[in-house]
Backbone bond lengths (Angstrom), bond angles and torsions (degrees), N, CA, C in turn:
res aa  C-N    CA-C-N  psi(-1)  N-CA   C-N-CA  omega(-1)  CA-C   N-CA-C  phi
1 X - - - 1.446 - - 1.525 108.93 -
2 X 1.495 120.20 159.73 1.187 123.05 -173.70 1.257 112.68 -97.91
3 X 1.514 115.80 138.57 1.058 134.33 173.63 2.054 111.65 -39.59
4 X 1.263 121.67 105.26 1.522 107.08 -166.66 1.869 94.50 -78.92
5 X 0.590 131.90 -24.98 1.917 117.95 169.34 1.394 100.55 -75.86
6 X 0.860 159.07 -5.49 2.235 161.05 144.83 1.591 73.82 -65.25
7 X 1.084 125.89 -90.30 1.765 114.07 -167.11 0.934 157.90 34.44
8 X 1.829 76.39 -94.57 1.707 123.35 175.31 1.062 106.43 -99.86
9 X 1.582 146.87 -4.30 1.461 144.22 157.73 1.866 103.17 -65.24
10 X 1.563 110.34 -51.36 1.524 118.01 179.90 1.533 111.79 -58.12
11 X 1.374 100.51 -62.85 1.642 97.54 166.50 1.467 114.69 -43.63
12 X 1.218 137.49 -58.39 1.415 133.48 -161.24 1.940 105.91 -52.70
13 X 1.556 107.30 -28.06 1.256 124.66 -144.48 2.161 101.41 -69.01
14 X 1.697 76.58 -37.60 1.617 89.33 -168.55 1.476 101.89 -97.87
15 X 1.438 98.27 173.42 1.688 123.00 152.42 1.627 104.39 -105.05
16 X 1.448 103.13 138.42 1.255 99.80 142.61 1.675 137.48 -161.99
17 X 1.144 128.86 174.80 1.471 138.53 -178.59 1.457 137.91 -134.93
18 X 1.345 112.81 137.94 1.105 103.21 -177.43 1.547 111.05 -100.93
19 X 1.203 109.63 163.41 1.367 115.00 177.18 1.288 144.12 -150.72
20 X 1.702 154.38 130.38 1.232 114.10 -179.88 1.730 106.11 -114.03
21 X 1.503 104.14 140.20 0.853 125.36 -158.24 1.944 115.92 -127.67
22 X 1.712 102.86 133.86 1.505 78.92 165.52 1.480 140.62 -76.95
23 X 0.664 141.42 122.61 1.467 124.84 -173.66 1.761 103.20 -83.44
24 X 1.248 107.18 123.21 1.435 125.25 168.27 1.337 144.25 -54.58
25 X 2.115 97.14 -3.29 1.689 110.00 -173.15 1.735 97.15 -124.44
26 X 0.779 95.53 5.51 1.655 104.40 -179.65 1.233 117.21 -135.10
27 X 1.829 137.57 -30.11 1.275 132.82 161.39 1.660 115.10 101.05
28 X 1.242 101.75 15.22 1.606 122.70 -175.74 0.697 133.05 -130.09
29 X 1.737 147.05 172.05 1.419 146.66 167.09 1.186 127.55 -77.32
30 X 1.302 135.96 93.54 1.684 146.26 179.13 1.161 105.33 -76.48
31 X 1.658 124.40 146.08 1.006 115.52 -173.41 1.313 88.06 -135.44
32 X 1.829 108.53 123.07 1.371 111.93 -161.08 1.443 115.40 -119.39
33 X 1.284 117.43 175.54 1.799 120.89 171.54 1.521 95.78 -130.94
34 X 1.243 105.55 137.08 2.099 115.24 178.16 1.165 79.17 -129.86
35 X 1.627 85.51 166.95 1.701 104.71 176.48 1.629 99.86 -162.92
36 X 1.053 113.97 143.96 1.650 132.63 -173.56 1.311 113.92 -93.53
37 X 1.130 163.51 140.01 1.387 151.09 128.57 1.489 102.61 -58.93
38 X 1.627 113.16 143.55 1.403 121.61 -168.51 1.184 92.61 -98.58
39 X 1.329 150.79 67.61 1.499 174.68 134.50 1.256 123.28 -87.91
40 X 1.536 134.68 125.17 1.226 142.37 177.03 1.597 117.06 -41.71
41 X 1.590 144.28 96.35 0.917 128.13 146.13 1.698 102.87 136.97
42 X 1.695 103.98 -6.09 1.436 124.09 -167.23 1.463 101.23 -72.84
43 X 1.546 112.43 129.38 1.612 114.13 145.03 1.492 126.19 -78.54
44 X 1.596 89.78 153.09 1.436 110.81 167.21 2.115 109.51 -64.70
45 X 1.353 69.86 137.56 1.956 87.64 -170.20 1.581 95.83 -113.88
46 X 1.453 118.18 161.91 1.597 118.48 178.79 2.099 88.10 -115.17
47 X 1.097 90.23 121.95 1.699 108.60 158.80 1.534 140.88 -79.31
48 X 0.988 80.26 -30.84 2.241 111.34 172.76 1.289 104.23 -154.56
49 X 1.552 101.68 148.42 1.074 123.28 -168.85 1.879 99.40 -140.19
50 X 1.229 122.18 115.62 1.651 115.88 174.22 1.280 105.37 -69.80
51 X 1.490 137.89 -1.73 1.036 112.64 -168.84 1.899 108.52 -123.29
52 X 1.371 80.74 24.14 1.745 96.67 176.34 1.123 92.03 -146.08
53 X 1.752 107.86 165.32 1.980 132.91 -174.76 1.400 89.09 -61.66
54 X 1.527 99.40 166.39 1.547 125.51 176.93 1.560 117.38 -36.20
55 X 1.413 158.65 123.11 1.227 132.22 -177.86 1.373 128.95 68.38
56 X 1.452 133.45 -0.50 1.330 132.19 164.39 1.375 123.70 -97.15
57 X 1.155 115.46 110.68 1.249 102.76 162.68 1.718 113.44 -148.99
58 X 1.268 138.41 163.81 1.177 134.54 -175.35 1.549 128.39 -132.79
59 X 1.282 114.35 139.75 1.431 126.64 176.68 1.924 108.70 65.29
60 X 1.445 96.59 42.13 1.293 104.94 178.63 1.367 120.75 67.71
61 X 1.832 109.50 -43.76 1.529 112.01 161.05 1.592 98.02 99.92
62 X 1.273 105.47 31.35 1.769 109.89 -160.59 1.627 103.03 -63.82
63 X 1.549 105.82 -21.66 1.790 110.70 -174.91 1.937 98.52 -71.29
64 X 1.273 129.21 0.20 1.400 142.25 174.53 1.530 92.95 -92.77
65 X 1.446 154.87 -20.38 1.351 127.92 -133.06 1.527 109.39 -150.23
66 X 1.839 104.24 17.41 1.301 105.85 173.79 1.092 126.10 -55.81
67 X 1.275 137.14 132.19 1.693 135.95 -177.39 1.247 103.73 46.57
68 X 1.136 121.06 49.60 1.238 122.15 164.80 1.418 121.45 -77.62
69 X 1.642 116.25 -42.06 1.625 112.95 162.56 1.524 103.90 -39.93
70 X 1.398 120.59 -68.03 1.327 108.02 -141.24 1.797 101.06 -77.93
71 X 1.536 145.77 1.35 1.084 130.39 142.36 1.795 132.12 -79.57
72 X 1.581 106.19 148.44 1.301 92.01 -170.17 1.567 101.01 -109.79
């Protein structure tokens, strides 16, 4: 099991959001998790994806993350 202070240092590290979103290669609503690194210049990455297995997802999924800064 993980250390819960390792955790909450990782958690502190990011931003993140959930969202539902269409996805543009499939024609549907994904229901996603992004996450930021709290670092100057970092993109938003997709972490889950509902419309893929547990933990897969690929190439960040940036076609998920248009204008994504500017919604909250």
């Amino acid at each position: 099991m993980s250390d819960p202070e390792i955790l909450d240092r990782i958690l502190e590290t990011c931003s993140y959001r959930f969202r539902s979103v269409v996805c543009p290669n499939k024609d549907r609503v994904a229901e996603i998790t992004a996450a930021k690194l709290h670092v100057e210049d970092q993109d938003w990455s997709v972490l889950e994806c509902s419309l893929l297995p547990n933990g897969e997802v690929k190439c960040a999924m940036s076609c998920l993350l248009r204008d994504f800064d500017q919604s909250n």
